[in-house]
C-alpha positions in Angstrom: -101.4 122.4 179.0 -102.8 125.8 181.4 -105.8 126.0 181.6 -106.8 129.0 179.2 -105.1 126.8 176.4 -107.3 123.7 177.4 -110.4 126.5 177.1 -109.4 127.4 173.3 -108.9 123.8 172.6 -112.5 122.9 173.3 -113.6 125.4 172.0 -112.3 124.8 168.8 -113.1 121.8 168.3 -117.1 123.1 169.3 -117.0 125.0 166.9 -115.6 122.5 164.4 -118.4 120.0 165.5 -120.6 122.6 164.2 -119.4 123.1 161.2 -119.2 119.2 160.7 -122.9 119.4 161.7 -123.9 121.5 159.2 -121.6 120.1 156.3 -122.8 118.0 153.3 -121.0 115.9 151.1 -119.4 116.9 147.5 -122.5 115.3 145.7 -125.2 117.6 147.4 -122.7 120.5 146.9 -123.0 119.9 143.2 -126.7 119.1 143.2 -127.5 122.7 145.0 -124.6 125.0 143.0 -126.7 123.2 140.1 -129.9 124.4 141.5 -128.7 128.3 142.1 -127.6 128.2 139.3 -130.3 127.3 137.3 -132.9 129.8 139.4 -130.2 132.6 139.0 -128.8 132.6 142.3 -126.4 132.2 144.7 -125.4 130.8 148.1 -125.1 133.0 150.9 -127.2 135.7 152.4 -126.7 138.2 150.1 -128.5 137.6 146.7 -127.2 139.7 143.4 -126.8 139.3 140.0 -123.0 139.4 139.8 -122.7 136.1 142.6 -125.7 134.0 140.8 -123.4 135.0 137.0 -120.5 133.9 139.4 -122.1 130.4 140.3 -123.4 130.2 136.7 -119.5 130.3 136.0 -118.7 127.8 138.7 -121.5 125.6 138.0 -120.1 124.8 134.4 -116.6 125.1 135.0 -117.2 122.7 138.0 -119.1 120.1 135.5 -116.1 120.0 133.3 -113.3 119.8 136.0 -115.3 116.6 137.2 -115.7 114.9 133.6 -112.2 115.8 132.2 -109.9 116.0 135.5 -107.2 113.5 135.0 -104.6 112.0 137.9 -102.1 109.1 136.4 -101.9 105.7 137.9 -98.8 106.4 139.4 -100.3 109.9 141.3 -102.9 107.5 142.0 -101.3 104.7 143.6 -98.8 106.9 145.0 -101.2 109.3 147.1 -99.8 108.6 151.4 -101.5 105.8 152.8 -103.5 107.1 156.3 -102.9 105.9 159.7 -106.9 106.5 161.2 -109.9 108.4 159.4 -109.8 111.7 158.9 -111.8 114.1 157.3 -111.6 117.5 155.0 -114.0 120.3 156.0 -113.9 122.8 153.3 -115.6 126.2 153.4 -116.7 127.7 150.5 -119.5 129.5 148.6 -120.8 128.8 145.4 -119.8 131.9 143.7 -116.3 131.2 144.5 -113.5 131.6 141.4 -111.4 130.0 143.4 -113.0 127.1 144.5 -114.6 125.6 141.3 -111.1 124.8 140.3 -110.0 123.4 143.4 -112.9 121.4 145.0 -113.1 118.9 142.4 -109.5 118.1 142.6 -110.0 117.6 146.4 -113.2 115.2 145.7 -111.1 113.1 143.5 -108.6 112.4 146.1 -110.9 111.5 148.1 -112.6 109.2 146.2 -109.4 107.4 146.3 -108.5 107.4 150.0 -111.3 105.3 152.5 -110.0 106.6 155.2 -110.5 110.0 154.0 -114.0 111.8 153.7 -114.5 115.5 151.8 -117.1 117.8 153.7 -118.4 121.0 152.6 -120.2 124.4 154.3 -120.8 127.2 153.1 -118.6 130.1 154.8 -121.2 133.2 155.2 -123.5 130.2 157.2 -120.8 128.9 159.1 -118.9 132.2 160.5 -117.8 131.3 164.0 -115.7 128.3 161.5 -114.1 130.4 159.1 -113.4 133.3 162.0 -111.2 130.3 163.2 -109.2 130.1 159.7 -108.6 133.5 158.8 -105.9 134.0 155.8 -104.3 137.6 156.7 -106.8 138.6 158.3 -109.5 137.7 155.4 -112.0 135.2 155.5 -110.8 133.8 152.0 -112.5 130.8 150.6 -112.1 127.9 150.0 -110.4 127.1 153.0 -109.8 123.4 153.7 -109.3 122.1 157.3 -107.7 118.6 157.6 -109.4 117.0 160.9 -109.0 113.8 162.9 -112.3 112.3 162.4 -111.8 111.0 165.7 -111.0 113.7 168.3 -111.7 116.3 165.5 -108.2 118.0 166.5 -106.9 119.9 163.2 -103.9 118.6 161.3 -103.5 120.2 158.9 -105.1 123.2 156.9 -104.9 124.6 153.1 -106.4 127.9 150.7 -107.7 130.0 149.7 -105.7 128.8 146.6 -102.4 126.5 145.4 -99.4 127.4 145.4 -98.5 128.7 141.9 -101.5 130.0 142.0 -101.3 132.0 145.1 -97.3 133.1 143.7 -99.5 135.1 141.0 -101.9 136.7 142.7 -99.0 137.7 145.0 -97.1 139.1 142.7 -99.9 141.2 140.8 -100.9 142.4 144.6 -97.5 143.9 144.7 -97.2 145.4 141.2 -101.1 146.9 140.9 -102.8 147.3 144.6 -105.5 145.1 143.9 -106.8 142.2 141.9 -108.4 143.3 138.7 -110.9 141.2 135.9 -108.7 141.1 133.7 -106.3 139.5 136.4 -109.0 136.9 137.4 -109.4 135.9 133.6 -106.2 135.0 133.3 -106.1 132.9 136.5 -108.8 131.3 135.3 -106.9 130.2 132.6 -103.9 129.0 134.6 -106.3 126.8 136.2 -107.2 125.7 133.1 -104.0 124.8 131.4 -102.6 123.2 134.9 -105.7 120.9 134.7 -106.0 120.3 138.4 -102.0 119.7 139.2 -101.1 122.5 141.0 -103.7 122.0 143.8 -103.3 117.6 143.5 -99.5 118.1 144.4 -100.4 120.5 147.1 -103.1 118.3 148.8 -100.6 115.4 148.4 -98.2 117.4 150.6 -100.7 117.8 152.9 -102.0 114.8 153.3 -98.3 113.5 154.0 -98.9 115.1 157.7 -95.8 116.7 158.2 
């Protein structure tokens, strides 16, 4: 490896100790989305009453996701056994549509796997990370980053959103320019009626390492 290489290497992985510094685990996550949401507010810097209604939204729709999400046995049993620890750093906000869908699914996994610990930051705290894990260009959340706990090298990485989910957003891009409410309502409810499977059969895939 030249040496420049070597230079982004390390400093990567800095940067990624950082953000593993500053991360806390899916519990607290709740515990403060909870708390925002209950004081009308948000995560972030930037305080407004459309991101605390957001969190408001997440906040519920995050309460039910963790009492009604449901994985079979078989998805269960069948999730890839890990060779070595490793852990998922995922960036996110708590206003985030997309996330309060997805980050449940991803603390149930992990709740299966030992070897596998869920971390969370929140993005507009932790910008040097996400400026690393860009999605065209965007800093579009949530963004999860599968590290080697060990040598904190990335494996594998994943967001802002699954994969029959991302096919619709792509497709409304093309046909109306931008994302409208309307749009986001009814991905909201495509989140709903996949109940979690969408994102659980992505994570498996990425979880296989390959």
């Amino acid at each position: 490896m030249n040496t420049d290489a070597n230079t982004l290497r390390e400093a990567l992985k800095d940067v990624i100790a950082q953000g593993l510094a500053n991360a806390i685990d899916y519990q607290t996550y709740r515990k403060q989305v909870k708390q925002w949401a209950e004081e009308n507010s948000n995560s972030g810097p930037e305080k407004s009453d459309v991101l605390a209604n957001y969190t408001q939204l997440n906040d519920r729709r995050m309460k039910r996701w963790d009492k009604t999400l449901k994985f079979t046995e078989a998805q269960i049993t069948g999730l890839p056994k890990l060779d070595g620890k490793y852990t998922w750093l995922v960036i996110t906000e708590s206003w985030c549509g997309d996330a309060a869908p997805s980050v449940p699914v991803m603390n149930k996994i992990a709740e299966s796997l030992p070897n596998l610990d869920l971390k969370l930051v929140y993005r507009d705290e932790n910008l040097p990370l996400i400026e690393q894990f860009l999605t065209n260009g965007a800093m579009s959340i949530p963004k999860l980053i599968m590290i080697d706990s060990e040598s904190l090298q990335v494996k594998q990485t994943w967001g802002p959103r699954s994969t029959k989910a991302t096919k619709m957003v792509n497709e409304y891009k093309a046909e109306h320019g931008k994302l409208t409410a309307e749009f986001k309502e009814d991905l909201q409810g495509f989140y709903n009626k996949d109940k979690g499977q969408d994102v659980f059969n992505d994570l498996v895939a990425l979880l296989a390492l390959e």
